[in-house]
C-alpha positions, 0 to 999 in steps of 0.5 A: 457539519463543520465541513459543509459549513466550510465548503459553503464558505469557500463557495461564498467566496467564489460567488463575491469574486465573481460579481466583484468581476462583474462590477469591475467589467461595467465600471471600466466602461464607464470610467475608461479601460485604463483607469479600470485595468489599473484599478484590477490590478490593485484587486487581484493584489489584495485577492492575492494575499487573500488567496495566500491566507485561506490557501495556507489555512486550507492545506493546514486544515485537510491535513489536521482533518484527515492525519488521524485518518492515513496510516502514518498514526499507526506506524509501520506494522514492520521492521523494515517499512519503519525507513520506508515512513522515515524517507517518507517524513523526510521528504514531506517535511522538506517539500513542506517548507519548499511549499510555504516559502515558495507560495509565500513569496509568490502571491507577496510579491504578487501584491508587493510589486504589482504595477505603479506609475511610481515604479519601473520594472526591473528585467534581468534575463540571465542569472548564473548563480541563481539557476545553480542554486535552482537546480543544484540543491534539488538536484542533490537531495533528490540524489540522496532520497534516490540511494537510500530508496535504492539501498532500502529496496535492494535490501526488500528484494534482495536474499532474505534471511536463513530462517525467513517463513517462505510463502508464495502468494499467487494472484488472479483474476481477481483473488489471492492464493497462498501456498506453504511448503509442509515439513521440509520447508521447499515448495513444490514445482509447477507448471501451468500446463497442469492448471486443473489437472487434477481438477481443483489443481488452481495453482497448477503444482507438479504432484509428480514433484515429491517435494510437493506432497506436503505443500498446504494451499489456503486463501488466507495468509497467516504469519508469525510475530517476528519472523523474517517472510519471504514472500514468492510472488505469482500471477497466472493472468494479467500483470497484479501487484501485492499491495501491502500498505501497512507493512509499507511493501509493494511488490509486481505479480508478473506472469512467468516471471517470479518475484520476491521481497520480505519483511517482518512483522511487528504487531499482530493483527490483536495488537494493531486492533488496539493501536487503530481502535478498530475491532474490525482491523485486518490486514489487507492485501490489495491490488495495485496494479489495475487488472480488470473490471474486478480489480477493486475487489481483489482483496485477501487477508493476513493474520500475523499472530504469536509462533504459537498460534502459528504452528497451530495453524500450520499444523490444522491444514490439510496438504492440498496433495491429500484433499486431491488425492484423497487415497493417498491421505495416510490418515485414511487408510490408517482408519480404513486399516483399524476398521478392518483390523477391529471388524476380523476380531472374534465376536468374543474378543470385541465383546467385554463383561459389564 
């Protein structure tokens, strides 16, 4: 409601404005067009301080309005997105005051030296000191945010630690597909030309690679609290991109061309339910590349849970090698080999007294 109430406000202003214009066109008439122009100029002065109050008051209530809303409350979900936020707070905050000092002194002086038969305008056409002052200082806090957002992203992109849980992620037109090496922590090789061969081969793996064997392929992600993640990342149609907003990463999906970047992450998916006050929080992944008419559904989900609860669910996926090769799956045939075993047993040995 008190949204509505100040748009309609604002409209309100607008509308007096305009018919303020209006009148001023049918008085210069009868008054003479000087007269009159000398006249509008004392309102646009006024008008200009006018737009300098609601305008600061409006920016100061969007962000009062809608703060709680972005994702700044919550803080980074990991280590390495916290100097991500400080960058972001550093550069907000002194774009911030260049903002109001600019804006201040532009609409008063609007009004301050609007025009008067009581005084002459001043014109310099060159100042040296003034435009190096103009363009130094941007120029060097620009350079600064530029080596930090540097150093930050080669360190993202760069080697992840020794002990980093590895995890590639594969996107498409328009989902998300993940892969986890099995026992022996290397992924297996692939190779396009194998897309559906055998059928339900989405990720094209190279089964004829023993390293992938014991791969697991899932369509959602899972992650220990904690530890270090690298992420591999693959796209098999277009250009996507891994949008990770609240661990503050972003990284392209290129097809042939494999990226990476890792992090770790500081919450659990339980935890940030409680820092959001959401019982229905997830962690999302997005696309942030446009990649199609199903761009804006391309979404997937991580769950960061305790090493615990991780290992446990590592160890209830099925290697994809298995569910493609099922004669292969050992459980199998240690069940067919116990039935067999069971079923050439003498009657009397499978037979025993109440």
């Amino acid at each position: 409601m008190k949204e509505l109430l100040f748009v309609a406000i604002i409209v309100m202003v607008f509308i007096v404005i305009f018919q303020i214009a209006k009148a001023s066109e049918y008085v210069s008439v009868l008054k003479g067009e000087e007269k009159t122009r000398k006249q509008n100029n004392k309102i646009n002065g006024f008008l200009f301080i006018a737009f300098l109050i609601v305008g600061l008051f409006g920016a100061w209530y969007c962000n009062h309005l809608y703060y709680g809303k972005t994702l700044f409350p919550q803080g980074s979900a990991s280590v390495e997105g916290e100097k991500i936020d400080l960058m972001l707070y550093i550069t907000i905050a002194v774009t911030g005051v260049v903002f109001v000092i600019t804006q201040v002194l532009l609409f008063w002086f609007a009004f301050k030296y609007q025009e008067s038969d009581n005084k002459k305008a001043y014109y310099f056409p060159h100042d040296n000191k003034l435009e190096l002052l103009w363009t130094t200082v941007p120029a060097i806090f620009l350079t600064i945010l530029v080596v930090f957002g540097l150093k930050y992203w080669f360190k993202m992109t760069g080697d992840a630690p020794k002990d980093a849980v590895l995890v590639e992620i594969t996107g498409h037109q328009f989902a998300w597909d993940m892969r986890y090496p099995g026992k022996d922590g290397k992924l297996g090789k692939k190779n396009y030309k194998l897309y559906n061969n055998p059928s339900g081969n989405t990720l094209g793996v190279d089964f004829e690679d023993p390293e992938s064997w014991d791969d697991l392929h899932t369509t959602e992600m899972h992650l220990p609290l904690g530890k270090p993640v690298k992420l591999v990342i693959n796209a098999m149609d277009v250009i996507h991109d891994v949008g990770l907003s609240h661990f503050r990463m972003k990284m392209d999906a290129v097809p042939g061309i494999p990226t990476t970047l890792w992090f770790t992450p500081k919450y659990t998916t339980e935890e940030m339910k409680k820092r959001t006050g959401n019982p229905n929080f997830v962690y999302e992944i997005s696309c942030d590349q446009m990649c199609g008419k199903g761009h804006f559904s391309m979404r997937g989900v991580i769950v960061v849970e305790s090493e615990a609860d991780y290992n446990k669910w590592l160890a209830s996926q099925k290697p994809e090698y298995y569910t493609l090769f099922p004669d292969k799956d050992p459980s199998k045939k240690e069940a067919v080999a116990t039935d067999t075993t069971t079923a050439s047993k003498p009657m009397a040995q499978l037979t025993t007294n109440p």
